[in-house]
N, C-alpha and C positions, 0 to 999 in steps of 0.2 A: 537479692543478689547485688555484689558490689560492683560498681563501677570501675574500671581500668582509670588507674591514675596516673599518665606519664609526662615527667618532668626531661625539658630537654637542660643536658648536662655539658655539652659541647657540641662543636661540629667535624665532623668525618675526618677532614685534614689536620685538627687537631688529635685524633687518634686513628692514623690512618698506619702507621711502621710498628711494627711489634715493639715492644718495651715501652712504647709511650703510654704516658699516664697522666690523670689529671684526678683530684679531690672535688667532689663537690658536696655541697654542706646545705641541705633542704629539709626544713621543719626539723627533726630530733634527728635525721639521722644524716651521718656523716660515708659519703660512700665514694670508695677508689673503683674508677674505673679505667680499664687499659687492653693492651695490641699486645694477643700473643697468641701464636699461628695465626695470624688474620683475622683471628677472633675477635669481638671484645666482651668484656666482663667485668662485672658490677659487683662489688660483694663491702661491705662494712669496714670501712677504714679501719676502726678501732680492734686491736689482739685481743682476743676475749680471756688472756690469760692473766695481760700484767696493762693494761690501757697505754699499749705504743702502736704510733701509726704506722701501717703495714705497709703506706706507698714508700716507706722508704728500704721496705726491705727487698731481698733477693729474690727473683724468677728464676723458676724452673720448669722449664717450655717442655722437658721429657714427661713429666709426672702432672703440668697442669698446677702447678701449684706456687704461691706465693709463700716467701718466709720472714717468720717477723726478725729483725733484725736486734732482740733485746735478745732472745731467749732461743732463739732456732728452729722454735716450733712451728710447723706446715699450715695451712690451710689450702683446700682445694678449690680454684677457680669458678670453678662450674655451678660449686654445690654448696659454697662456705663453709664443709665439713674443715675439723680439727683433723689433722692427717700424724702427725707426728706429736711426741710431748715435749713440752709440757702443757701445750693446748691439747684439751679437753673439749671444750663445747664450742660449737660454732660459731663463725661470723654470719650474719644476714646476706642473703644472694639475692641479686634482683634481675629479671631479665633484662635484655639490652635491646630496643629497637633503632633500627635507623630508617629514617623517612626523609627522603631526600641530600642534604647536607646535612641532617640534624641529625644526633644520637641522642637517643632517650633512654631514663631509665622508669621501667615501671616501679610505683610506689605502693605498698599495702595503703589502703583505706585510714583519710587519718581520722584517729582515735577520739571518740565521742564522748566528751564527760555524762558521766551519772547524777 
């Protein structure tokens, strides 16, 4: 069994108002996280369609979903699902903790050469 890997990304007053967002870039993976309903969420900066970064695209607080800004297509906050096209396959979703002032994000187990 793997250990919980979490990386703190920021702190709470930097994503405390919805729409706020912040990149953070740890070992290979590059990941947006931001305020919306009071939430926050973590999911793979990069569009898994056309490689453009998704902090810069449009929220949509109805549906939970972020859009990439090249191409239109959806992704879903929660789950990194492709929601619209011309994205197809997902971005990586990470959960979010916060521990005091800190927001973390958990990290899969990094990858072990053979």
């Amino acid at each position: 069994m793997s250990e919980r890997r979490l990386v703190r990304v920021g702190s709470v007053s930097e994503l405390a108002e919805d729409g706020q967002r912040l990149v953070a870039e740890i070992d290979e993976h590059e990941i947006l996280v931001l305020v919306l309903g009071g939430q926050r969420y973590a999911i793979g900066n990069i569009c898994s369609h056309d490689e453009v970064w998704l902090d810069d695209g449009t929220l949509h607080p109805e549906s939970c979903e972020i859009e990439c800004p090249m191409h239109e297509g959806r992704f879903d906050l929660r789950t990194g699902a492709a929601t619209h096209l011309p994205c197809e396959r997902p971005v990586p979703s990470y959960p979010v903790v916060v521990d005091g002032d800190d927001v973390l994000v958990e990290l899969p187990p990094p990858a072990t050469g053979d």
